[in-house]
N, C-alpha and C positions, 0 to 999 in steps of 0.2 A: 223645552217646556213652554207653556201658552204666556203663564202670568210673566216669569223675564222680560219674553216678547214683546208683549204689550208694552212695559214699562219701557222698556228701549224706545219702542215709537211713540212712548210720548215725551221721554225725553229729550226725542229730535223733532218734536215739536208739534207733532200729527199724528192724526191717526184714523180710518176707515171705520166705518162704522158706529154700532152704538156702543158706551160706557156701562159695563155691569156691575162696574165697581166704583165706590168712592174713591176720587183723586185727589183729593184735597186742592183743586184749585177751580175758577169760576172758568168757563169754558163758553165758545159761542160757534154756533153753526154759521157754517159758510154761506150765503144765500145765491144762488146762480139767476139771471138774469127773468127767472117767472118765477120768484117768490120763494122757491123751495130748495130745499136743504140737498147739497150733492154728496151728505154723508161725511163729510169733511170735519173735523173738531180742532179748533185753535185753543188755545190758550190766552184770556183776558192779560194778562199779567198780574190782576189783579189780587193781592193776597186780603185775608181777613187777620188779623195780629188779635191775642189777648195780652192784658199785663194783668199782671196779681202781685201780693206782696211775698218776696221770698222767703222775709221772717216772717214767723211766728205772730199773730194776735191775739193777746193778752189780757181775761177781763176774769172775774168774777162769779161766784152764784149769784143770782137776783140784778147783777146789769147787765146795760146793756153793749150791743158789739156792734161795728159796720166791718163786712170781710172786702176786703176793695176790693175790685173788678172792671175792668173798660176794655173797652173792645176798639181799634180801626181797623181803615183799610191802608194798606200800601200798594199804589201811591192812592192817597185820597180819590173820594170819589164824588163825584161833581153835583149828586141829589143822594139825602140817607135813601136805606132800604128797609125794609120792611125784614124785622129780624125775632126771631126765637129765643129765650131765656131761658134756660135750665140751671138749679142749683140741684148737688145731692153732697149725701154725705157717705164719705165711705166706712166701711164698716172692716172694725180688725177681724171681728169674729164671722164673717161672713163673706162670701166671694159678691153677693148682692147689694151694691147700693143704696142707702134708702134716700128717698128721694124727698126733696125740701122746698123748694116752688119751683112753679111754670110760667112764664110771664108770655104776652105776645101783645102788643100795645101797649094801651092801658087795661088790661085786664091782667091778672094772675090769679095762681092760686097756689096753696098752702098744704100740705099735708102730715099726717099720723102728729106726734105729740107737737109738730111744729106750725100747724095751725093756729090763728090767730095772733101767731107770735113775729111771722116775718114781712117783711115786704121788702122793694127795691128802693135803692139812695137813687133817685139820677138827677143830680145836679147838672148834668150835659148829657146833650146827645148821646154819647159813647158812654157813659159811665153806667153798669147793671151790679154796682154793689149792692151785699146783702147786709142787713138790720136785721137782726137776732134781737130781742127786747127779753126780758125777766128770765135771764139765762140761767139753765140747770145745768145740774151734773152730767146729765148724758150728752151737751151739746158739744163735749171738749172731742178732739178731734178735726181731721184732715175735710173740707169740702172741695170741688171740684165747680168751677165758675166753667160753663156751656154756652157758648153762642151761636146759635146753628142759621144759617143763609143758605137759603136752596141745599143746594149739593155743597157748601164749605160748612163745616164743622169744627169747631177750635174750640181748646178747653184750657184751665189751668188751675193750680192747687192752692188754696190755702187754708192754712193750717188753725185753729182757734184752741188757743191753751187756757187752761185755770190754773187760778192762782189757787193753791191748795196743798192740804198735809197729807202724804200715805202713810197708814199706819198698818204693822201684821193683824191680823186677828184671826182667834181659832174659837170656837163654839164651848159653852163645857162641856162636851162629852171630850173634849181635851186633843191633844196633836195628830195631825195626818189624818182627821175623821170627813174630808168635804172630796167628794167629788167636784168638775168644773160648775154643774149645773148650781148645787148648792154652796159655792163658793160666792158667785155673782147674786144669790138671792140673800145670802148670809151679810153680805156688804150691804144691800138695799135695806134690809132691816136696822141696821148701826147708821140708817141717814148716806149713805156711802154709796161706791161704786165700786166695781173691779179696777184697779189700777192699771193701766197701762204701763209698757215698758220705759216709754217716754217721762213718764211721771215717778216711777220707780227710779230709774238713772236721777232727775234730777234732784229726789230726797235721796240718793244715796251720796253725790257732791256736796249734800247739806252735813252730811254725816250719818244719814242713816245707817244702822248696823244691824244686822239680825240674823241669826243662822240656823232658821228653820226654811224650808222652802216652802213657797205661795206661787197660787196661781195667779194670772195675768190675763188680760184680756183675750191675747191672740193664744191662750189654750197652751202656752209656755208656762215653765214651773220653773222659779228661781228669788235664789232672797241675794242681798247685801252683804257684804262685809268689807268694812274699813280697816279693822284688827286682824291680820289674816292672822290664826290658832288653828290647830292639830283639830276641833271638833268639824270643825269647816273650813273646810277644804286645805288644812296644811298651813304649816307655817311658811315653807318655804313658796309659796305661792303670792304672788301681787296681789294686793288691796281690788276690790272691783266686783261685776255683777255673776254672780256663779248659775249655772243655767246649764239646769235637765233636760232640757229642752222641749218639742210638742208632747204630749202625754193624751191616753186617753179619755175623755172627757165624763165617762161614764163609769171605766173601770178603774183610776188611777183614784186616791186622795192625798190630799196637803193640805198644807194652810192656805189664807190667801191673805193678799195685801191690797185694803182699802184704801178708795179716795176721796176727800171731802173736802171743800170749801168754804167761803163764807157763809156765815150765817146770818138768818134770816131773824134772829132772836137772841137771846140772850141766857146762859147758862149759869148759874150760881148754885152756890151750896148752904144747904138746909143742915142747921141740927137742930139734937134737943138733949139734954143731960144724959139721959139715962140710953138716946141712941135708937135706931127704928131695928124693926125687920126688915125684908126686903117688902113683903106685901104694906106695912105699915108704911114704910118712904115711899110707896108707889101715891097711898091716901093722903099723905102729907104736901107733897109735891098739887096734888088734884084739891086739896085744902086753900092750897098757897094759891089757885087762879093758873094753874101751872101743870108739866107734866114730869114723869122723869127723864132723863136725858140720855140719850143712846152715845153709844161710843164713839163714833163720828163727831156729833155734836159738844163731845169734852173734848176732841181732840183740835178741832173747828175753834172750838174758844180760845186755849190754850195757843195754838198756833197764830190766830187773828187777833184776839182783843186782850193775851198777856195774862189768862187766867192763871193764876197765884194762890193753890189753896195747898197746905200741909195736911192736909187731916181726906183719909181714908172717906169714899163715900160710895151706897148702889149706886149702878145705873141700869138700865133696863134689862140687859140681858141676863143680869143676875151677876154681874163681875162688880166688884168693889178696885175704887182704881179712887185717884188724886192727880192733878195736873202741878208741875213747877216752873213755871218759867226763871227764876230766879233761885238757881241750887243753894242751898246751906244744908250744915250738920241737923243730922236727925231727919230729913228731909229725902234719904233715896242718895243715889248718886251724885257726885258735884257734876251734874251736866242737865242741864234742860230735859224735859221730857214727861210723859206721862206715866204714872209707875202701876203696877198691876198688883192685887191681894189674890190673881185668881177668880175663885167662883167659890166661896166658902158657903157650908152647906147651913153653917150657923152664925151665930155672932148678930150683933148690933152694929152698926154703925151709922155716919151723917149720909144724907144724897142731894144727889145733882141734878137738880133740878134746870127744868128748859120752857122759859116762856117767850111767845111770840112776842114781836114788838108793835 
C-alpha cells in the first residue's frame, strides 16, 4: 500500500518527490548547486509543541476566564515566525466545532454569540491564551487551542467548567412529555441549560438523587441514584449514573436535567395575607420593580447565596416550589434542597420574585 510506503521513507528520513499530505513536521528542500530543488525533502528537526492546562478551568456566570495556551519550538528557534491562532469550541451535540477567534498578528476576530467577548492574553511571545469576559451558560465546555505554521499544525484541549446546580425538570403536562429538541428549549426558558454528563456526575457526588430519567446534552438519557431501591434500578445494584443510553431525539421523551449558575440578581420572596394567584404574583413581582423567578433562578439562589424560605411560592412556569438550605421539621425533608407543590391548577400562594442588580 502507497501511504505505509511513504511513511517508511520518511521515517528514514527522505523522501522523492512532492508531500500530499500533512506530516506534521517543518521540512526543507535540498538546494543543488543552480538554486533549484533536486526533489529531495529533509527534515528540519524542528518541532512546534503546545502546552494547555490539563485540569479543568473553573469560573462562573457573569466572569471572567483566561483558557491558557503557549506554543514553542523544540529546539528553539533563533527569529519568531509568523504564526496563525485558532480557538473553537467543541460541541457534544454536534460532530461540527463552533469556532471562537482567529488571530494572525495583531489582528483577530470573534465569532457567533462569542463576539465582542474574547480576545488573546499574550503576555509573551509564545503565550495565545483565550479571555472569555461576562461568561454564560453556554460557554461551559471542552475548547481546542490551534497554532498553525505553514505545514505544522498542533493543537490542545482545555476544558472551562461552571460552577453550578443541576436540577430534574418536567413541564406540567407532567413525566416523560419532552422530546430532546424540547428538552434543551424547556431548560432555556427556566434561565438554564441542558446539563451535560460532566455536570450531572458531579451533582450526583454532591448527592443528587432522582429516579426519573432526563436527557443530556450528547442526546443520552439518564438520571442519578444514591439510594439504589427496586423503582430504580434494583436494590441489589451500586449507587451511580443509570444510562439509556443515545435515544432518538425526535421520537423518544423524558425528562431533562438542567443547568444553572450564578446569578446575575437577586431572587426573594413576596407575600401578602390573603396569597396571589399565579397571574396576580406575576403583577406583583412587576409592582415590586421586579419579575417573577424561573426555576433555574430559585435554584441559582438557593444553591449560591443560601436562599432560606419555608413557605410555598409561584414561579413562572406555573409550579409552586420553596428553597431550604437549612432543613427543619415542618419544612420538607431533613436535607437541603428545593421542594416542589407540582403545578396546582388552584390555590393562592406567596412568589419568587427575581430582580436584576
Amino acid at each position: 500500500m502507497l501511504f505505509p510506503l511513504v511513511v517508511m521513507l520518511l521515517q528514514a528520513g527522505s523522501i522523492r518527490g512532492s508531500l500530499p499530505f500533512y506530516n506534521g513536521f517543518y521540512y526543507d528542500r535540498v538546494m543543488n548547486d543552480h538554486g533549484e530543488s533536486n526533489g529531495e525533502v529533509q527534515f528540519s528537526g524542528v518541532r512546534l509543541m503546545i502546552e494547555t492546562s490539563n485540569d479543568a478551568v473553573f469560573s462562573h456566570r457573569g466572569g471572567n476566564v483566561t483558557l491558557p495556551c503557549r506554543y514553542y519550538y523544540s529546539p528553539q528557534l533563533a527569529a519568531p515566525r509568523k504564526i496563525r491562532i485558532k480557538w473553537s469550541k467543541l460541541r457534544e451535540d454536534s460532530t461540527k466545532d463552533a469556532d471562537v477567534l482567529v488571530a494572525s498578528g495583531s489582528k483577530h476576530r470573534s465569532f457567533g454569540h462569542f463576539r465582542g467577548r474574547t480576545r488573546l492574553q499574550r503576555s509573551s511571545e509564545e503565550e495565545v491564551s483565550l479571555v472569555i469576559q461576562d461568561i454564560d451558560l453556554h460557554d461551559a465546555g471542552k475548547y481546542r487551542c490551534e497554532v498553525i505554521d505553514g505545514l505544522e499544525d498542533e493543537s490542545g484541549i482545555v476544558e472551562l467548567g461552571l460552577r453550578g446546580v443541576v436540577f430534574p425538570y418536567q413541564p406540567h403536562r407532567g413525566r416523560y412529555t419532552l422530546n430532546f429538541h424540547e428538552a434543551k428549549k424547556a431548560c432555556e426558558e427556566q434561565d438554564a441549560v441542558i446539563a451535560s454528563f460532566d455536570q450531572l456526575f458531579d451533582s450526583w457526588m454532591e448527592g443528587l438523587d432522582w429516579c426519573n430519567a432526563g436527557w443530556l446534552i450528547d442526546g443520552t438519557v439518564q438520571y442519578p441514584i444514591t439510594v439504589p431501591r427496586e423503582p430504580c434500578g434494583g436494590k441489589g445494584v451500586a449507587p451511580g449514573i443509570r444510562n439509556y443510553g443515545e435515544r432518538h431525539k425526535n421520537l423518544n421523551r423524558f425528562d431533562v436535567f438542567c443547568f444553572s449558575s450564578a446569578l446575575k440578581g437577586t431572587v426573594y420572596y413576596l407575600a401578602r395575607h390573603q396569597g396571589f394567584t399565579l397571574e396576580e404574583a406575576k403583577q406583583a413581582c412587576q409592582d415590586d420593580q421586579a419579575e417573577i423567578a424561573k426555576v433555574g433562578q430559585l435554584y441559582s439562589a438557593w444553591k449560591f447565596m443560601g436562599l432560606d424560605q419555608c413557605d410555598a411560592g409561584w414561579l413562572a412556569d406555573g409550579s409552586v416550589r420553596y428553597p431550604i438550605a437549612f432543613p427543619r421539621p415542618n419544612c420538607g425533608p431533613l436535607e437541603p434542597g428545593v421542594r416542589s407543590f407540582g403545578y396546582p391548577k388552584s390555590g393562592k400562594f406567596g412568589v419568587y420574585c427575581y430582580r436584576m442588580s
